[in-house]
ZADO-1210 file (C-alpha; in nm, 4 decimals, padded with zeros to 6 digits):
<atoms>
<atom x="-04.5149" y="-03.4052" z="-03.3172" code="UNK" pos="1"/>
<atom x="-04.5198" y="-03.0586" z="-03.1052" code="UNK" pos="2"/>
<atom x="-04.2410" y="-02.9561" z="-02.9475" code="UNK" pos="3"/>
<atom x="-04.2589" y="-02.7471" z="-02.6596" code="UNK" pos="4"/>
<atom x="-04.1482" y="-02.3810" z="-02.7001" code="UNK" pos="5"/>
<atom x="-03.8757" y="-02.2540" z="-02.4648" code="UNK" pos="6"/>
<atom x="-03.9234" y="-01.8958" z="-02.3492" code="UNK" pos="7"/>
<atom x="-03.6530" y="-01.6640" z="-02.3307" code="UNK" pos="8"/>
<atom x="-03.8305" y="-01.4038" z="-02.1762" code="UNK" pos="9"/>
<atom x="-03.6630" y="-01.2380" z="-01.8558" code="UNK" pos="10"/>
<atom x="-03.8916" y="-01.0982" z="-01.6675" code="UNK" pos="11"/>
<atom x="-03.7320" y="-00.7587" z="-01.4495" code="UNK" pos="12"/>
<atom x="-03.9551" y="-00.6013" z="-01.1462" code="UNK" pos="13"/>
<atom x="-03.8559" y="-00.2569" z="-01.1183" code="UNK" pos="14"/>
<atom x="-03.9348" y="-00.0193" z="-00.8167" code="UNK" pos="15"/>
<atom x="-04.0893" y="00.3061" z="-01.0206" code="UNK" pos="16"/>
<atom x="-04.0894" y="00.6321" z="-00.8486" code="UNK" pos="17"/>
<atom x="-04.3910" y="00.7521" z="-00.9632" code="UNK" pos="18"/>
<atom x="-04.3355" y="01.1207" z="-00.8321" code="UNK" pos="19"/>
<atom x="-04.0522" y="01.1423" z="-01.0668" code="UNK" pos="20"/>
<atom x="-04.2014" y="00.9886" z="-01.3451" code="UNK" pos="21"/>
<atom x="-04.4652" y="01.1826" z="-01.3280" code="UNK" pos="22"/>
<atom x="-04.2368" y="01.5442" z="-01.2859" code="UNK" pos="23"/>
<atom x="-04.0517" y="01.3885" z="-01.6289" code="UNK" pos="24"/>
<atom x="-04.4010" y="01.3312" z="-01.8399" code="UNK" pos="25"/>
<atom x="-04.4849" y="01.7288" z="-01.7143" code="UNK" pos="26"/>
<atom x="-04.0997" y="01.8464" z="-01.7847" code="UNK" pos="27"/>
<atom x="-04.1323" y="01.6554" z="-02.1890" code="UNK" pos="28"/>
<atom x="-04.4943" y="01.7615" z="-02.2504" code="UNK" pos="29"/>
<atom x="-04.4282" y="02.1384" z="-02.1548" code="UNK" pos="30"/>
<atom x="-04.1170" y="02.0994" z="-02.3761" code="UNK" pos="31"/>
<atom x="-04.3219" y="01.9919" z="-02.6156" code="UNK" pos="32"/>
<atom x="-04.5926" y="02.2584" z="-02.5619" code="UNK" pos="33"/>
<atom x="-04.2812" y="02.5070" z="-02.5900" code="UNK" pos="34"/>
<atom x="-04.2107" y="02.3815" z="-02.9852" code="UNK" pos="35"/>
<atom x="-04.5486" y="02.3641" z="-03.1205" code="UNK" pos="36"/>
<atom x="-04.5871" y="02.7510" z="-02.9784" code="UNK" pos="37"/>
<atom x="-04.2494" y="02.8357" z="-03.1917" code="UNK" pos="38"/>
<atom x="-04.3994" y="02.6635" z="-03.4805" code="UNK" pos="39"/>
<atom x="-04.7710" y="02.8100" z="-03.4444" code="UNK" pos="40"/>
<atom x="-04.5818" y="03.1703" z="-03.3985" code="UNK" pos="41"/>
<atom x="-04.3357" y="03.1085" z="-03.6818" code="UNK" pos="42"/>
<atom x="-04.5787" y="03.0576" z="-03.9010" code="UNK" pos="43"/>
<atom x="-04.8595" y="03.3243" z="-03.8065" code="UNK" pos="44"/>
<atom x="-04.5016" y="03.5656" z="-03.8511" code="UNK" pos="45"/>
<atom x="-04.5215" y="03.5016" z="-04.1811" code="UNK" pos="46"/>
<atom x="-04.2804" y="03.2321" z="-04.2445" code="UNK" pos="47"/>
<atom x="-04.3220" y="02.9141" z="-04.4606" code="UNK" pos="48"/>
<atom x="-04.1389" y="02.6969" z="-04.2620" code="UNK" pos="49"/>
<atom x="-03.9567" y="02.5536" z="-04.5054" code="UNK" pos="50"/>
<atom x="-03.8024" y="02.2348" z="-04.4807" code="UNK" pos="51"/>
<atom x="-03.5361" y="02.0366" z="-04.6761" code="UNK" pos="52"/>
<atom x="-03.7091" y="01.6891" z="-04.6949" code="UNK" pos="53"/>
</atoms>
C-alpha cells in the first residue's frame, strides 16, 4: 500500500530588485578581481605564498 507523501515545502514569492542585485554581483566580482590581482602580484614579487594548511 502507497501512502501519499505530504510536502512541507513553503513556497515564498519575493519582489527582487534586480538593479540592486545586479550593483551587488558587480560590487563581489570586482572584490574578487581585487584579491586574485594581490595574489597574481604577490607572487610575481617573489613570494611563495605560503600557507599553513
Amino acid at each position: 500500500m502507497v501512502t501519499p507523501e505530504i510536502s512541507h515545502k513553503a513556497y515564498i514569492w519575493v519582489n527582487i530588485d534586480f538593479d540592486k542585485v545586479k550593483n551587488r554581483i558587480n560590487l563581489v566580482s570586482f572584490k574578487i578581481e581585487q584579491v586574485i590581482q594581490k595574489y597574481q602580484f604577490s607572487t610575481k614579487a617573489g613570494d611563495c605564498a605560503k600557507r599553513n594548511n
